[in-house]
N, C-alpha and C positions, 0 to 999 in steps of 0.2 A: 061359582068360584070353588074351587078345591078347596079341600080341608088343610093344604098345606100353607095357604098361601094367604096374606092378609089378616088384619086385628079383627075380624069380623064377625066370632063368634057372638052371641048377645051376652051383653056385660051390664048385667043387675047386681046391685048390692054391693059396689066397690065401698062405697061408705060402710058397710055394715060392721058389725063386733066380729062375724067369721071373716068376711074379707080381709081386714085390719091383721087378724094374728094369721091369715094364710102369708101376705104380705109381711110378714116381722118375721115370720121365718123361715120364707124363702128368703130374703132378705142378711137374713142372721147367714144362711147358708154361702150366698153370694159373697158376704163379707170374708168368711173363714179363706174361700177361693183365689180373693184379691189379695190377702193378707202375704196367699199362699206363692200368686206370682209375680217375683221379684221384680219384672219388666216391667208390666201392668203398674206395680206399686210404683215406681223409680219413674215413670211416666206421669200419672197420677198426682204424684209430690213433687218431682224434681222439675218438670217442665217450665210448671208455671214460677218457683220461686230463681230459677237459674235464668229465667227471659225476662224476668222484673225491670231489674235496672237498666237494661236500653230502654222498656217500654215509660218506665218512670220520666227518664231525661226526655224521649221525644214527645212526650203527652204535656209537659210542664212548657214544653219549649216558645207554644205558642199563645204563653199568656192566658190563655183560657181557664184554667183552671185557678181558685184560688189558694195556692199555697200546694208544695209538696205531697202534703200527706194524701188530699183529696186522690190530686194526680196518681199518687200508688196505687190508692184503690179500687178507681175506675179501671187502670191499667189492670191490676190482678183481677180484678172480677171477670172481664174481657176475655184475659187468657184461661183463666180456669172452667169458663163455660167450654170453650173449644178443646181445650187438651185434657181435664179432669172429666167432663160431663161427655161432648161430644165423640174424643177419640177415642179414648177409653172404653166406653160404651158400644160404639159400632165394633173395635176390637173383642168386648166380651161377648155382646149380641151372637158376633159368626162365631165365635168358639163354641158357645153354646150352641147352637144352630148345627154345627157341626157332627160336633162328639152325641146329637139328637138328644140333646136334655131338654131343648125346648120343647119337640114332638114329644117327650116322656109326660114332661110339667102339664101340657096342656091334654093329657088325657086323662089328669085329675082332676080335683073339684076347683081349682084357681081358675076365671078369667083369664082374659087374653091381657086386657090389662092390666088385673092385680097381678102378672106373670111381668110384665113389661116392668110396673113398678118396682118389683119386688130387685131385679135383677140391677136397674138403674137406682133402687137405693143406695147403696153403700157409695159408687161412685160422686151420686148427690153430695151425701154427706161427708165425705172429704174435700167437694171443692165448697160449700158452707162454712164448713171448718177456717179452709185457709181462709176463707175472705174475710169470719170473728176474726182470728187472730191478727190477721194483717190492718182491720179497723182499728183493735186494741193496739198493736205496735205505732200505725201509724200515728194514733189520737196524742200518745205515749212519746215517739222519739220527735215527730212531725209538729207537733201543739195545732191537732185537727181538730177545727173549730164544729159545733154541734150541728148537724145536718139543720138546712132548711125547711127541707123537708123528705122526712123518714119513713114517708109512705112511698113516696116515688122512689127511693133507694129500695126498701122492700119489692116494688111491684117489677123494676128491673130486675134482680136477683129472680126473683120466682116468675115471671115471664120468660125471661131469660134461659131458666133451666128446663121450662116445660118446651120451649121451641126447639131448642139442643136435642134431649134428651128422643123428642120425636123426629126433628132429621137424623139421629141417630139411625132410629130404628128405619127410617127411610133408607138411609145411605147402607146399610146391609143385603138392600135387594142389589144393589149393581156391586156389591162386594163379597166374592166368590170364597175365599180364603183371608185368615189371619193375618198373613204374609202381604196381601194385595192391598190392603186397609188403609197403609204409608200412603196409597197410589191415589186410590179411589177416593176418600177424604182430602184429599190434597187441595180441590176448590174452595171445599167449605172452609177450609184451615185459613185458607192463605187470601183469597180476594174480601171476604168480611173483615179479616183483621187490617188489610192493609189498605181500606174504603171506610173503614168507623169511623175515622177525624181523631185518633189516634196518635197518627203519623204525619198525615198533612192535613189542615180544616180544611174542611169541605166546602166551604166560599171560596176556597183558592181554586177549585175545579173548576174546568168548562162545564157549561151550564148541564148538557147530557151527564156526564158523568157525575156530576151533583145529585144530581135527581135520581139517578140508578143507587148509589152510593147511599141514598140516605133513607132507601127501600130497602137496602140489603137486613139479615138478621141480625147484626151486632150493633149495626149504627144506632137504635133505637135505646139499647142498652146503655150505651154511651150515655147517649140522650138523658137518657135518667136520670142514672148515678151523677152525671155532670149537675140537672137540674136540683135535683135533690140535695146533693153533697153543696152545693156552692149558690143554687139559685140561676147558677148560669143559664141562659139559651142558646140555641146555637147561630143565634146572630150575634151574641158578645154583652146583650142586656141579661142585668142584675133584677129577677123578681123577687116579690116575699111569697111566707106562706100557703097565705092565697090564690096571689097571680100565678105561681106555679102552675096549678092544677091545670089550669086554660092551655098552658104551654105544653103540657105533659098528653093532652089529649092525643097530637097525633104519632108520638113514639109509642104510644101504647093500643094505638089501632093497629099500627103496623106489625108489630108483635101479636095480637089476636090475630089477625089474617093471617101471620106466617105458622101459628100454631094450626087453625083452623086448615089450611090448605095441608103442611105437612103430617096434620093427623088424618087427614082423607088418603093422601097418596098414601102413608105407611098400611091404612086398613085397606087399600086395595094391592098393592105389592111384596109386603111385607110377609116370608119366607120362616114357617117352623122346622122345616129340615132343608138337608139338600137338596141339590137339584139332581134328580134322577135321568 
């Protein structure tokens, strides 16, 4: 494999004290740059809080959820992995890749991916952001009752972001240009969000199209934040606790697989400069 191409360098000591502050300030750096482009930001922020309230009304609409407030947050969680983590990210990835910051970064002492990390922080950290605050608002104007269970709302959230974040870095190799980004992301944006249960439960599909749908990457997300936040399943039973965990198992296999596959493809395609 060429030096140009794929996470494949050996990557020891992401955990360590040096990885951590190479990581906080490329990081620090990244952030000054988002800060810096007004689209990226306006994208970033404005996406997810301006598509809420359709996603709010069609997520409550089928009963499923219990009470408003949960339905916001499922919904904003949903959209913020896709428009904060996922577009955003493939957008700063080829910019980088471009202007060869990434070919600079990685002839220094940074990993491939305390480089990946460092770059997809800031992004992270804004769509975390919105989803505190939108838990605080919701809990707040909503009277959103105390998660079920707040491990499986945790493990959607950061599964969630680590599956993003790597078809990110995936979806860069078939994406040439800044400009082409709108194009080339366009599957991942638009058939996850509109196959999550979302918009329509997923019992109401033909049986194939259930079955595809409840494989895709967000649906399991849903999964979660539903189970967690409410107890819900996605057949319409209330567990506690405990029964949770049983039910959580297989949204959360689906998510390590989808991690586990698109971090192999991103280490075998995944592009530090252009294409010569």
């Amino acid at each position: 494999m060429s030096g140009g191409a794929g996470l494949a360098r050996p990557l020891s000591g992401l955990v360590s004290a040096g990885a951590a502050r190479r990581i906080r300030s490329l990081g620090k750096a990244e952030a000054v740059l988002l800060r810096r482009n007004v689209v990226a930001l306006l994208i970033a922020l404005g996406t997810p809080v301006s598509l809420l309230p359709l996603m709010m009304s069609a997520s409550d609409g089928d009963g499923r959820f219990a009470g408003l407030g949960a339905a916001a947050l499922t919904a904003l969680t949903a959209i913020v992995l896709l428009a904060a983590v996922y577009y955003n990210l493939v957008t700063t990835l080829v910019a980088r890749r471009e202007d060869l910051v990434l070919k600079r970064l990685r002839a220094g002492e940074a990993g491939d991916l305390e480089i990946l990390a460092a770059t997809a922080a800031p992004a992270v950290a804004v769509a975390w952001a919105q989803i505190a605050v939108t838990a605080v608002a919701t809990a707040t104007l909503f009277d959103l009752a105390a998660p079920v269970n707040p491990l499986l709302v945790l493990a959607a959230i950061g599964l969630g972001t680590v599956v993003f974040v790597l078809l990110a870095a995936l979806s860069t190799a078939v994406t040439p240009s800044v400009e082409l980004a709108q194009v080339t992301t366009m599957p991942v944006l638009l058939v996850p969000l509109a196959l999550c249960g979302l918009f329509v439960p997923l019992d109401e599909l033909a049986a194939p199209w259930e079955s595809a749908a409840r494989v895709l990457p967000l649906s399991p997300v849903v999964d979660l934040m539903r189970l967690g936040l409410t107890g819900t399943t996605t057949d319409g039973r209330v567990v506690d606790f405990a029964g949770s965990f049983g039910v959580a198992a297989v949204p959360i296999l689906v998510l390590v697989v989808w991690a586990g596959a698109a971090g192999c493809a991103a280490r075998r395609w995944f592009r530090w400069e252009p294409r010569q």
